[in-house]
C-alpha positions in Angstrom: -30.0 -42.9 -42.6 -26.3 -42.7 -40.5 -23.9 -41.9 -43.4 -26.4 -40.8 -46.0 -25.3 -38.1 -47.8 -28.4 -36.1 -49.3 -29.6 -32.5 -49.9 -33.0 -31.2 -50.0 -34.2 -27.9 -52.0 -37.0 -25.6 -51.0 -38.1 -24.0 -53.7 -41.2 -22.2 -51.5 -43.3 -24.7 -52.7 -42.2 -28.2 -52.6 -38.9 -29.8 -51.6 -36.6 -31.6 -54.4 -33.6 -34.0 -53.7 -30.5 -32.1 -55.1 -27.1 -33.2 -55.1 -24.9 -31.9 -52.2 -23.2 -28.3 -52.7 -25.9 -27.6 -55.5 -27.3 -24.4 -55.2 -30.5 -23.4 -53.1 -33.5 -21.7 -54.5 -34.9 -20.3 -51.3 -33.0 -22.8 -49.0 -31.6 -26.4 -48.6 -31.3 -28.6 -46.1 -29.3 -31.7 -45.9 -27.5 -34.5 -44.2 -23.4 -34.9 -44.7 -21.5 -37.3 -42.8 -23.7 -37.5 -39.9 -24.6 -33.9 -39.6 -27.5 -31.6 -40.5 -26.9 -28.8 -42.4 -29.0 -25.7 -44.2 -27.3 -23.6 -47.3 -29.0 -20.2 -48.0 -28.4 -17.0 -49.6 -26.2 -14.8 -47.1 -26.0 -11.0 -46.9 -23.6 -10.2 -49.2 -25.5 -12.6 -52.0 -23.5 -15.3 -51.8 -24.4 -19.1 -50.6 -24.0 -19.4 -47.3 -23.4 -23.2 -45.2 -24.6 -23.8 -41.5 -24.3 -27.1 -39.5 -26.5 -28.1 -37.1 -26.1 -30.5 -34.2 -22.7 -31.1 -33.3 -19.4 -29.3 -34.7 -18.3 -31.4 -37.4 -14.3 -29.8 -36.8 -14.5 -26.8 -38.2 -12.4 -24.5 -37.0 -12.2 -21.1 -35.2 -11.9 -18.8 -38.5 -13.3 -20.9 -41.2 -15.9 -19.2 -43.3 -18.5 -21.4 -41.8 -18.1 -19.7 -38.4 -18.1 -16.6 -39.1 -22.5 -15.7 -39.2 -23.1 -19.3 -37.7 -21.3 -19.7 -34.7 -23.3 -17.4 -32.5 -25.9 -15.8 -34.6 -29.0 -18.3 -35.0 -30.8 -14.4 -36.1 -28.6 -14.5 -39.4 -29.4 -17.9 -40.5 -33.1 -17.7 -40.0 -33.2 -13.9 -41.9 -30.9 -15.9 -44.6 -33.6 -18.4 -45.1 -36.7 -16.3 -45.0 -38.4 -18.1 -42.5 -38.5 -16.3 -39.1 -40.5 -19.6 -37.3 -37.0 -21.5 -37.8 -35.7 -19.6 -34.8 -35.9 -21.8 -31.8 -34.8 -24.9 -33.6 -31.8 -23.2 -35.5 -31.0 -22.2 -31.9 -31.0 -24.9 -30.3 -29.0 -27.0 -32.9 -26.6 -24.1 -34.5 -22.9 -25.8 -34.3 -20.9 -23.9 -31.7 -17.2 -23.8 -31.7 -17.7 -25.1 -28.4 -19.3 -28.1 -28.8 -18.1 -31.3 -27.3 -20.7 -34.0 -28.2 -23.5 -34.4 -30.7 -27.2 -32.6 -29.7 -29.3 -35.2 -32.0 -29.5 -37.1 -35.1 -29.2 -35.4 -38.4 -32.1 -36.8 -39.5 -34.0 -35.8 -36.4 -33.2 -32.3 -36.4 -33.7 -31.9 -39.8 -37.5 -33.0 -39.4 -37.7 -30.9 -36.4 -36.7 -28.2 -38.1 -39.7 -29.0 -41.2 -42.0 -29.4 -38.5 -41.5 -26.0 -37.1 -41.7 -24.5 -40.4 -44.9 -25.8 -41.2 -43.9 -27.0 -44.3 -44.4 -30.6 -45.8 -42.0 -33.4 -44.5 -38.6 -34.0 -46.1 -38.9 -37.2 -48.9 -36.4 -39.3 -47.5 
């Protein structure tokens, strides 16, 4: 799946293949050049995007980083699913990051699996 680019919609029931950058219902998941990513509603209503795995050069100041780089908390409240804690936090993109922590495709299961929630269609 290296290069894939594909986006996943949970809809709080089942998950449908979207195209990338379409809008979540509850939340979306989703693989972009070789990273993970999840797009939920933020705070202030509007979609928000977090990468998982590795920082895919972003940089310090980009809207991206500003809930992401350090608050795992945010992105799990955005989502509405509290048991994504420990996985979101173990694969949030830090500024700091110097090499990848797993596949895309990987974490993105992982992430399913801790959720409780049927697997992704790939």
């Amino acid at each position: 799946m290296s290069g894939a680019n594909v986006q996943f919609d949970w809809d709080g029931s089942t998950w449908t293949k979207t195209e990338i950058g379409a809008e979540s219902t509850k939340f979306a998941v989703g693989v972009m050049e070789d990273f993970a990513y999840i797009t939920a509603t933020g705070s202030e209503g509007d979609e928000e995007f977090f990468t998982l795995g590795s920082n895919p050069g972003l940089s310090f100041g980009d809207a991206e980083w500003f809930f992401a780089q350090d608050n795992p908390q945010y992105v799990v409240e955005c989502m509405g699913e509290p048991a994504a804690l420990k996985v979101v936090d173990k694969y949030l993109s830090r500024l700091d990051d110097e090499k990848p922590r797993g596949a895309a495709t990987d974490i993105l299961n992982e992430l399913v699996a801790a959720l409780k929630l049927p697997p992704l269609p790939w």
